[in-house]
C-alpha positions in Angstrom: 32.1 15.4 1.9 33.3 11.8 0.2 33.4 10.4 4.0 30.0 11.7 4.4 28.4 10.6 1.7 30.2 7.0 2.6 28.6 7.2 5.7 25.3 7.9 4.5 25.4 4.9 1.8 26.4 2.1 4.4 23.5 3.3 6.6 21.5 3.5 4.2 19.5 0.1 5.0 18.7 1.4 8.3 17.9 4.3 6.8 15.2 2.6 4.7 14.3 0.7 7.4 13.7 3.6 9.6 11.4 5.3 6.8 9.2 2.1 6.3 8.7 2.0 9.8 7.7 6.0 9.8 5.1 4.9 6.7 3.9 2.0 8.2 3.1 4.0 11.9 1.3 6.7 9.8 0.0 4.2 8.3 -1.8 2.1 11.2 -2.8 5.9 12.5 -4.6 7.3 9.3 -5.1 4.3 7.3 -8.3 5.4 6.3 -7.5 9.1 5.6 -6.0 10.5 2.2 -2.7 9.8 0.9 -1.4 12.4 -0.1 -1.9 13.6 3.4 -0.6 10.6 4.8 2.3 11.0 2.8 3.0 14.9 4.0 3.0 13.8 7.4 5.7 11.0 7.0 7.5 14.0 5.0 7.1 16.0 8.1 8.1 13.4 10.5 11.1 12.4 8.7 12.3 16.6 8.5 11.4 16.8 12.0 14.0 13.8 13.3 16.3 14.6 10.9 16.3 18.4 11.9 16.8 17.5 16.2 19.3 14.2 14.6 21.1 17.4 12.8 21.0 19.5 16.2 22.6 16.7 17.9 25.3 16.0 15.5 25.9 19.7 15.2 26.8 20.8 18.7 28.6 17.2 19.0 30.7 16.8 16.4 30.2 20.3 14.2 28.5 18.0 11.7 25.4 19.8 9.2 23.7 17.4 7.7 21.8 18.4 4.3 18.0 19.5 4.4 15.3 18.2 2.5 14.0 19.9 0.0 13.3 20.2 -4.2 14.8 17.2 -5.6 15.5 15.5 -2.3 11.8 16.1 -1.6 10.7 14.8 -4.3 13.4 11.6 -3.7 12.0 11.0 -0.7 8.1 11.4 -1.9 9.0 8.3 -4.8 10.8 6.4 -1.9 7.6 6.4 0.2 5.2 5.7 -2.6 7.5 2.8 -3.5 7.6 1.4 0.4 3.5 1.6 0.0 3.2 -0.2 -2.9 5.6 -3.0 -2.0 3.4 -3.4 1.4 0.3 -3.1 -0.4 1.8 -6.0 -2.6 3.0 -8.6 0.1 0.0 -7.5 1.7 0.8 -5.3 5.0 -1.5 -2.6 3.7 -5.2 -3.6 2.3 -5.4 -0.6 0.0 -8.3 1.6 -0.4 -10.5 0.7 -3.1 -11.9 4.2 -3.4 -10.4 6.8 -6.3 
């Protein structure tokens, strides 16, 4: 599990990088729709590739990666909000000025 989690931290970059990429492609598709629903479908994206990434791994190496859920949901929920609000504040996203 300690080599796992290794593994996870030193891709973690790319990880991030990989996540802003997902926001900012839902983003340039729905960026006049509602946020939280913008949100829920980088949520669903993200489970989606990580479930067939999991598949893969599985049958190649016996490898189960963890699921997202609870906590780790609600991680992942503050890592997107923060990914928004840093491109809203260097300007990639204009954000909405409705409440």
């Amino acid at each position: 599990m300690a080599t796992m989690a290794l593994g996870l931290l030193t891709a973690a970059p790319t990880i991030i990088q990989g996540i802003s990429s997902l926001v900012h492609g839902i983003e340039n598709i729905f960026g006049k729709g509602n946020g939280k629903a913008k949100k829920a479908a980088v949520l669903q994206a993200f489970q989606g590739g990580l479930s067939a990434y999991s598949a893969v791994a599985q049958n190649a190496t016996g490898l189960n990666l963890p699921k997202i859920s609870g906590d780790s949901e609600q991680a992942f929920s503050d890592l997107v909000d923060a990914i928004v609000k840093f491109n809203n504040a260097i300007g990639i996203f204009q954000p909405s000025t409705k409440a």
